[in-house]
DSSP file (Angstrom, degrees, kcal/mol; ACC not computed):
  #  RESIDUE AA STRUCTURE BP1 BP2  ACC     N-H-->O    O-->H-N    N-H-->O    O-->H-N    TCO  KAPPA ALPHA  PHI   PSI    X-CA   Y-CA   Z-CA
    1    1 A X              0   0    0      0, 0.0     2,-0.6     0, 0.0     0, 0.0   0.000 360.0 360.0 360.0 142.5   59.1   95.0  134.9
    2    2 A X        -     0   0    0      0, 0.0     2,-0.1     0, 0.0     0, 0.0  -0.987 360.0-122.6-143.5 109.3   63.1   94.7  135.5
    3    3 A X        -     0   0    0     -2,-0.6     3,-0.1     1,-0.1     0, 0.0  -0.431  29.5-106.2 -57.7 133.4   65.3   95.1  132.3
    4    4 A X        -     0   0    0     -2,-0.1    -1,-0.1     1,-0.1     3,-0.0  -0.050  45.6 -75.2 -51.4 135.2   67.3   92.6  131.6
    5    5 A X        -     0   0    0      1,-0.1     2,-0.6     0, 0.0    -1,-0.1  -0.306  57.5-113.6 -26.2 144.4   71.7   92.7  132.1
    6    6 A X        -     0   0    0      1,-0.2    -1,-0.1    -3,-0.1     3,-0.1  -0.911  30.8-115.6-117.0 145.0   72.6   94.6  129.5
    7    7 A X        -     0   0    0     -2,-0.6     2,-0.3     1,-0.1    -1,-0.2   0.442  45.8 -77.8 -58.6-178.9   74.6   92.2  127.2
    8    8 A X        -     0   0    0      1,-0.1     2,-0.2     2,-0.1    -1,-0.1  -0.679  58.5 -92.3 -97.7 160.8   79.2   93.2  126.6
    9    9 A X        -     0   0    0     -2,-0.3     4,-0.1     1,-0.2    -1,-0.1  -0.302  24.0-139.0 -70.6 133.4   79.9   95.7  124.4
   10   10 A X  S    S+     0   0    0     -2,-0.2    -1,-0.2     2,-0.1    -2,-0.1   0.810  75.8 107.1 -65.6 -19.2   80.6   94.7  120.4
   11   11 A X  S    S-     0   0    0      1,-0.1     2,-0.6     2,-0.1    -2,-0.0  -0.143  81.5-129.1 -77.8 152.5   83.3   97.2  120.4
   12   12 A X        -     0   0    0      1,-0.0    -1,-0.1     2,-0.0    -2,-0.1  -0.930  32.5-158.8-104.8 124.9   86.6   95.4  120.3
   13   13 A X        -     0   0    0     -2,-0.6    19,-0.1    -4,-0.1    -2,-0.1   0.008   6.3-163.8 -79.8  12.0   88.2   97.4  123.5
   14   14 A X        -     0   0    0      1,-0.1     2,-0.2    17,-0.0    17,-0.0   0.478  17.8-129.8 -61.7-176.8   92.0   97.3  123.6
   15   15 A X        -     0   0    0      1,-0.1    17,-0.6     3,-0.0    -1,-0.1  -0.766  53.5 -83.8-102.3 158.5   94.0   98.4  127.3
   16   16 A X        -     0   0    0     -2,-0.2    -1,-0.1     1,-0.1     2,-0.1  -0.274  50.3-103.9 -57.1 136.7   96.7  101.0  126.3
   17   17 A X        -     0   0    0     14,-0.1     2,-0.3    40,-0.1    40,-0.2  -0.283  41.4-168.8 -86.1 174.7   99.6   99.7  125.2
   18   18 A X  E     -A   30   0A   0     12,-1.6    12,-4.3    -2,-0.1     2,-0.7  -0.922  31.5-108.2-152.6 139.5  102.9   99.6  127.4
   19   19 A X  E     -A   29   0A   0     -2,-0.3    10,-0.3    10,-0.3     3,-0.1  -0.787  30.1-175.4 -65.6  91.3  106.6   98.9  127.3
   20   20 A X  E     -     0   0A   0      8,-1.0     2,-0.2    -2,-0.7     9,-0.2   0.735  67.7 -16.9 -85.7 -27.2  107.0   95.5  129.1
   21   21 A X  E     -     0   0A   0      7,-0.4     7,-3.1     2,-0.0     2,-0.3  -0.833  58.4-147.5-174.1 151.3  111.0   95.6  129.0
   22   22 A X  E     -A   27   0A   0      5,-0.2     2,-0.3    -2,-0.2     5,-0.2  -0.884  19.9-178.6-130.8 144.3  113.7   97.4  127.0
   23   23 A X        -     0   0    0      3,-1.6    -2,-0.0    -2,-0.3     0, 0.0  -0.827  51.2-107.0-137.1-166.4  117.2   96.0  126.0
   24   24 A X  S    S+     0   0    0     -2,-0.3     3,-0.1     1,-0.2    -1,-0.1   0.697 121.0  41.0 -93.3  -6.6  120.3   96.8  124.3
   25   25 A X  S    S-     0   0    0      1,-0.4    15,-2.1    14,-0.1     2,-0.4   0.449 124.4 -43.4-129.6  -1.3  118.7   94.3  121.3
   26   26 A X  E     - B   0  39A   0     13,-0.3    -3,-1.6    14,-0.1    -1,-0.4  -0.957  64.2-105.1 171.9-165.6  115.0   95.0  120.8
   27   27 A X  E     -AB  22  38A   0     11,-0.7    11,-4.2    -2,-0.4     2,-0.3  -0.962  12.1-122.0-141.5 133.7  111.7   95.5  123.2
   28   28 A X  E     - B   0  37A   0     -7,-3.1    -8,-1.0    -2,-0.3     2,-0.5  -0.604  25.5-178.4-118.0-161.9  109.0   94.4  124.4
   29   29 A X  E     -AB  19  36A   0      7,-1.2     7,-2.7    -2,-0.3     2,-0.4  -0.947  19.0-138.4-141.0 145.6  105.7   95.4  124.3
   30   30 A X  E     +AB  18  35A   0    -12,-4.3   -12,-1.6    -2,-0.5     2,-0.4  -0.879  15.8 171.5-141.8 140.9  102.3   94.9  125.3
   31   31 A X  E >   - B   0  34A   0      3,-2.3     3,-1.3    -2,-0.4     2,-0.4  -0.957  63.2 -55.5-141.7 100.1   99.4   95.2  123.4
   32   32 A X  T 3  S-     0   0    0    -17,-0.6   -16,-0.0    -2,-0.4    31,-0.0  -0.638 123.3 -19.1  73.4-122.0   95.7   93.9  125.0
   33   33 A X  T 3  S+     0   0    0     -2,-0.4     2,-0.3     2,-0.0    -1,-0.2   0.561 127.8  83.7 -78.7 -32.4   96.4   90.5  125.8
   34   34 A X  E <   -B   31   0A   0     -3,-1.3    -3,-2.3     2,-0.0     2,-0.4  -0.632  54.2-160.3-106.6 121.8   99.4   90.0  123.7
   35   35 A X  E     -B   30   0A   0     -2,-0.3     2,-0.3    -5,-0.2    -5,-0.2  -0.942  17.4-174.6-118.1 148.8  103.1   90.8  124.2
   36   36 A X  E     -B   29   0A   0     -7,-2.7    -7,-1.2    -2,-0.4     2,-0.6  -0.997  23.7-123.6-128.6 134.2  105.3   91.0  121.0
   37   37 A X  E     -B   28   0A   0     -2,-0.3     2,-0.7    43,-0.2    -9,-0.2  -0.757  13.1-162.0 -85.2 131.5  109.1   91.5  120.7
   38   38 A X  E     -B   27   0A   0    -11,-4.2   -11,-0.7    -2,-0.6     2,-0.1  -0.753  22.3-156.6-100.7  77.2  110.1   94.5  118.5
   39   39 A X  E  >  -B   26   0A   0     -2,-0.7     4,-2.4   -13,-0.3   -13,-0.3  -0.227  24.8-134.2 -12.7 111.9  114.4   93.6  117.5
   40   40 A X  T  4 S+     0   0    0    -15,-2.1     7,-0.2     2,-0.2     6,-0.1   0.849 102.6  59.9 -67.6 -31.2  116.8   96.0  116.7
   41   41 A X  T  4 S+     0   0    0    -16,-0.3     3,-0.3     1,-0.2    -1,-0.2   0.989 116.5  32.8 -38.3 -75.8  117.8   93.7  113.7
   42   42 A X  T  4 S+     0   0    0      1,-0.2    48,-0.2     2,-0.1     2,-0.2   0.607 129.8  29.6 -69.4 -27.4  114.9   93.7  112.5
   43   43 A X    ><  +     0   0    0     -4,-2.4     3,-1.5     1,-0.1    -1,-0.2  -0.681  63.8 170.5-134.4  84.4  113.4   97.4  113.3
   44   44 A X  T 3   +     0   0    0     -3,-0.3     4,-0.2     1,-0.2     3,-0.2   0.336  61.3  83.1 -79.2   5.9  116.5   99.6  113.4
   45   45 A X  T 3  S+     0   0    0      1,-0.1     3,-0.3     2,-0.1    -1,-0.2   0.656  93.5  52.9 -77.4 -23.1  114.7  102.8  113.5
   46   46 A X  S <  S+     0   0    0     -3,-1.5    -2,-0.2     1,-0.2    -1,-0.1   0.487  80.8  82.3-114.3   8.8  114.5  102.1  117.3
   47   47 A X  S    S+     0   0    0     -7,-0.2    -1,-0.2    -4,-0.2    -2,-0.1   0.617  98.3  40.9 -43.2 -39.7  117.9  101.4  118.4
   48   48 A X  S    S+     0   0    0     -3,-0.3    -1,-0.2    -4,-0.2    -2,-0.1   0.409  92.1 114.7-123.7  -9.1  118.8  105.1  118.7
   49   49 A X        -     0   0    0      1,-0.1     2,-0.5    -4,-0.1    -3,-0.0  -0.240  66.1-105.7 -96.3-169.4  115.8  106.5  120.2
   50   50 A X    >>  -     0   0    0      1,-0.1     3,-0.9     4,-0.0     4,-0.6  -0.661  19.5-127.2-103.1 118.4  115.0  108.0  123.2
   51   51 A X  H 3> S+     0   0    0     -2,-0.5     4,-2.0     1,-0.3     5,-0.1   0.739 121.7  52.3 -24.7 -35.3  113.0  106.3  126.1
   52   52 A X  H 3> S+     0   0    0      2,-0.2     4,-0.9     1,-0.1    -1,-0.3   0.924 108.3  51.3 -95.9 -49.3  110.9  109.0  126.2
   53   53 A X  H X4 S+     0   0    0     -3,-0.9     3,-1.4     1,-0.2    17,-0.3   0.956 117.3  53.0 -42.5 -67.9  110.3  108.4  121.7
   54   54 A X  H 3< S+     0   0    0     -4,-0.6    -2,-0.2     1,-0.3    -1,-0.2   0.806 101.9  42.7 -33.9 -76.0  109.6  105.1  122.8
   55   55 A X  H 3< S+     0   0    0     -4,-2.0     2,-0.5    -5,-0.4    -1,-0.3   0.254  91.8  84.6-100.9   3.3  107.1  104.8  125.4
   56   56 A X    <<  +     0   0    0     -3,-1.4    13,-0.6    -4,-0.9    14,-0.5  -0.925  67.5 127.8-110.3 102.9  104.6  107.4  123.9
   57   57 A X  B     -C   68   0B   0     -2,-0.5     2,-0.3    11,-0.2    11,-0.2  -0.911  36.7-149.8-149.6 140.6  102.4  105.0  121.2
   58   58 A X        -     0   0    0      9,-0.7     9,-0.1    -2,-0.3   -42,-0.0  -0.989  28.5 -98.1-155.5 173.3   99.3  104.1  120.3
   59   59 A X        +     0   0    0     -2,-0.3     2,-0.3     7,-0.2     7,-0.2  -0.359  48.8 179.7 -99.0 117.8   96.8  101.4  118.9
   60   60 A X     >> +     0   0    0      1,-0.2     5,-1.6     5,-0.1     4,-0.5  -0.920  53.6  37.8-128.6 158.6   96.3  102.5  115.0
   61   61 A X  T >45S-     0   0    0     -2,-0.3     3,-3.0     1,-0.2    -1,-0.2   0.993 133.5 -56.8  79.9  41.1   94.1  100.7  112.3
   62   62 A X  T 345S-     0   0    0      1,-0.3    -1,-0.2     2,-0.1    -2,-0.1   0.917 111.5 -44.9  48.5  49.0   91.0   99.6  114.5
   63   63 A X  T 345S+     0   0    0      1,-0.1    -1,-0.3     2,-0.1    14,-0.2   0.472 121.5 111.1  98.4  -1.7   93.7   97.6  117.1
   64   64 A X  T <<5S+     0   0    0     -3,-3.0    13,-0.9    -4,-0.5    14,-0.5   0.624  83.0   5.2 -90.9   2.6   95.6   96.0  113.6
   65   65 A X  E   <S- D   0  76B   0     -5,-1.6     2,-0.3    11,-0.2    11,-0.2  -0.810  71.6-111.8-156.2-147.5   99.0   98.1  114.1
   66   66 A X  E     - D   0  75B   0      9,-1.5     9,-0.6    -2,-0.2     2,-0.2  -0.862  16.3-155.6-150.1 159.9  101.1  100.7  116.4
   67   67 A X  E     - D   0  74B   0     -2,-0.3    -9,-0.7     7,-0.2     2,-0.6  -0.970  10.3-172.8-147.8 133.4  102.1  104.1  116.0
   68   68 A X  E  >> -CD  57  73B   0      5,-1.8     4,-2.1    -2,-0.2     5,-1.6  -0.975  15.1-169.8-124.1 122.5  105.2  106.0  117.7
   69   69 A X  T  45S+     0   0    0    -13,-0.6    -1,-0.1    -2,-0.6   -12,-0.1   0.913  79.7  60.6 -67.6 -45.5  104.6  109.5  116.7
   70   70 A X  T  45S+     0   0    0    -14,-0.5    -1,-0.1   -17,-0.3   -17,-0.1   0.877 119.5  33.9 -40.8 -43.7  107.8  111.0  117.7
   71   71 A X  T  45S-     0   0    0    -18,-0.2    -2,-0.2     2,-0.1    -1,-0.2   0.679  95.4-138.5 -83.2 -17.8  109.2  108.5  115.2
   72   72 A X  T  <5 +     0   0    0     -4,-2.1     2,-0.6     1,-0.3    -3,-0.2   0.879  51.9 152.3  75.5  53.4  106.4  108.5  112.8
   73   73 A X  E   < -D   68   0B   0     -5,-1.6    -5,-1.8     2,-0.0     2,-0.3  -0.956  31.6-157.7-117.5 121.7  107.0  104.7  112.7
   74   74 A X  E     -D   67   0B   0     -2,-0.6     2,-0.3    -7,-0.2    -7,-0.2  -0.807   9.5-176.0 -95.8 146.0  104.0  102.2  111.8
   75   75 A X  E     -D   66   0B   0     -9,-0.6    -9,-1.5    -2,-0.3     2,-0.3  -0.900  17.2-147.4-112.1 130.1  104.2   98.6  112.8
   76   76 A X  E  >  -D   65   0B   0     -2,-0.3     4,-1.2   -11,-0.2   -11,-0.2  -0.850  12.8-137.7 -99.0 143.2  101.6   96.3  111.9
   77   77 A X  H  > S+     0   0    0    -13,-0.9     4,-1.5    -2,-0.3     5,-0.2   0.558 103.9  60.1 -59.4 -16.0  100.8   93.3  114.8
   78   78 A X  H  > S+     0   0    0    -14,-0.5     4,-2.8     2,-0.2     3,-0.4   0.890  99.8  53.0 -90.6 -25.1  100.6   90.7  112.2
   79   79 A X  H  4 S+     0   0    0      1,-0.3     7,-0.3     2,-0.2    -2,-0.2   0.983 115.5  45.9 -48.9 -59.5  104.1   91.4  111.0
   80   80 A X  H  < S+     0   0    0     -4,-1.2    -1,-0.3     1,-0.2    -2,-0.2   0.553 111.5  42.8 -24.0 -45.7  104.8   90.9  114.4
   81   81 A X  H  < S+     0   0    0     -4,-1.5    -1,-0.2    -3,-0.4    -2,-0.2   0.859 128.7  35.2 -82.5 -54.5  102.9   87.8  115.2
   82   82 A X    >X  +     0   0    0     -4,-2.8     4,-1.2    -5,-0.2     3,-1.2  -0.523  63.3 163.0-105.0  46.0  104.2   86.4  111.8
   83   83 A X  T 34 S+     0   0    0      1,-0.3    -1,-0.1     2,-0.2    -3,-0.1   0.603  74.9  64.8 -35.2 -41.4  107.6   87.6  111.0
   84   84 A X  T 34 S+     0   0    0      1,-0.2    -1,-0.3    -3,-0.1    -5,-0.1   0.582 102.8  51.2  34.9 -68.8  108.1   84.9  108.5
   85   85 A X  T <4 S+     0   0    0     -3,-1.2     2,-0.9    -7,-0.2    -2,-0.2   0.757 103.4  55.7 -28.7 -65.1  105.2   86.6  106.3
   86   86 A X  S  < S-     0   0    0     -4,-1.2    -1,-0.2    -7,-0.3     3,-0.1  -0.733  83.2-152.6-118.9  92.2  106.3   90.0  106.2
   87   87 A X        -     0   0    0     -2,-0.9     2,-0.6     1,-0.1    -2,-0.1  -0.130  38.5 -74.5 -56.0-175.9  109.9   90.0  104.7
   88   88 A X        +     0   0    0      1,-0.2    -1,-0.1     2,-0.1   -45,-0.1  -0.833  47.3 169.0 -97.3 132.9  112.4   92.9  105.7
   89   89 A X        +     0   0    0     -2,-0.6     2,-0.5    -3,-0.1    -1,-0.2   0.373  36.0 119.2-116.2 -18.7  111.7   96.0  104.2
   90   90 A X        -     0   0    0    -48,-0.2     2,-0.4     2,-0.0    -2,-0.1  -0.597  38.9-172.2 -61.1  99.9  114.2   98.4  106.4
   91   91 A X        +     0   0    0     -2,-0.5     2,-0.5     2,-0.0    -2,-0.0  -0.952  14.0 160.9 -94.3 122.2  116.6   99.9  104.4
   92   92 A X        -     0   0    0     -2,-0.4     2,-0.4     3,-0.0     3,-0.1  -0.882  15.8-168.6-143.0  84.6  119.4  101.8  106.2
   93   93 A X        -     0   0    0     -2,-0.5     3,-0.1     1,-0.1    -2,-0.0  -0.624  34.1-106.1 -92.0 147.2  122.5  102.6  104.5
   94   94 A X        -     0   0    0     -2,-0.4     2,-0.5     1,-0.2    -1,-0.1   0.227  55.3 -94.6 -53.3 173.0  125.5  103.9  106.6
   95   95 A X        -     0   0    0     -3,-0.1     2,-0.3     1,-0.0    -1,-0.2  -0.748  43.1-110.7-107.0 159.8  125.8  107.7  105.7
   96   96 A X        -     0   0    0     -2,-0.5     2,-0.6    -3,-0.1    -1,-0.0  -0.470  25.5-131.8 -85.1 139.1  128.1  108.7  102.9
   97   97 A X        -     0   0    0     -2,-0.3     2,-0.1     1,-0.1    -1,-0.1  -0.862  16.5-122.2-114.3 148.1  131.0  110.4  103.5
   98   98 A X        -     0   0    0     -2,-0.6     2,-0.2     1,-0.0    -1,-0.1  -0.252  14.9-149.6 -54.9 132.8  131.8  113.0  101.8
   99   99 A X        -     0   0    0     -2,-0.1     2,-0.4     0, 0.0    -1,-0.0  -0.635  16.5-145.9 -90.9 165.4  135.5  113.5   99.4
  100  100 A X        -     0   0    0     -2,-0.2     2,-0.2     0, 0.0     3,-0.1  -0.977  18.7-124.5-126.6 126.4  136.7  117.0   99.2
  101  101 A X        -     0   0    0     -2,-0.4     0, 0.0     1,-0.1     0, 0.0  -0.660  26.3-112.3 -79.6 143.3  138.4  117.5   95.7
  102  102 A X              0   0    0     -2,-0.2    -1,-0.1     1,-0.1     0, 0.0  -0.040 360.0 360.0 -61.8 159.4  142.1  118.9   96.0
  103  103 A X              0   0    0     -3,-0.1    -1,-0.1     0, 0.0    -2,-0.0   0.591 360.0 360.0-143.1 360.0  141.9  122.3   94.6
């Protein structure tokens, strides 16, 4: 008796995701099948960082977001996919400078 193929796996698999290109105004990325661009307009947390912050990420939320640990920045894909959907929620005000009172 000769067992039958055994059938693909139910697990939804993704490949690890990867930096597809970097610029002075956003990144991309790719994630499975799917490449998304991440803006510096729009995700300003990731202007400043460092290739090496960058390129270490991983697949959070059973494949439904992104993780940079170094930055401790979540992205969700749908935000991504759908920009539109998900207004902007990044606030980043300039830092204050301090007055020094005359004394």
């Amino acid at each position: 008796m000769k067992s039958k193929k055994p059938g693909r796996s139910s697990s939804k698999k993704l490949n690890k995701p990867q930096i597809l290109n970097l610029s002075p105004l956003g990144m991309w990325i790719l994630v499975g099948k799917n490449e998304y661009y991440i803006d510096h307009d729009n995700y300003p947390w990731f202007k400043d960082a460092s290739m090496n912050e960058l390129s270490h990420f991983e697949i959070t939320g059973l494949g439904s977001g992104i993780y940079w640990p170094a930055l401790d920045i979540d992205v969700e894909l749908e935000a991504l996919k759908h920009p539109e959907r998900y207004p902007l929620i990044a606030n980043i005000s300039p830092k204050k400078k301090i007055r020094r009172s005359a004394a």
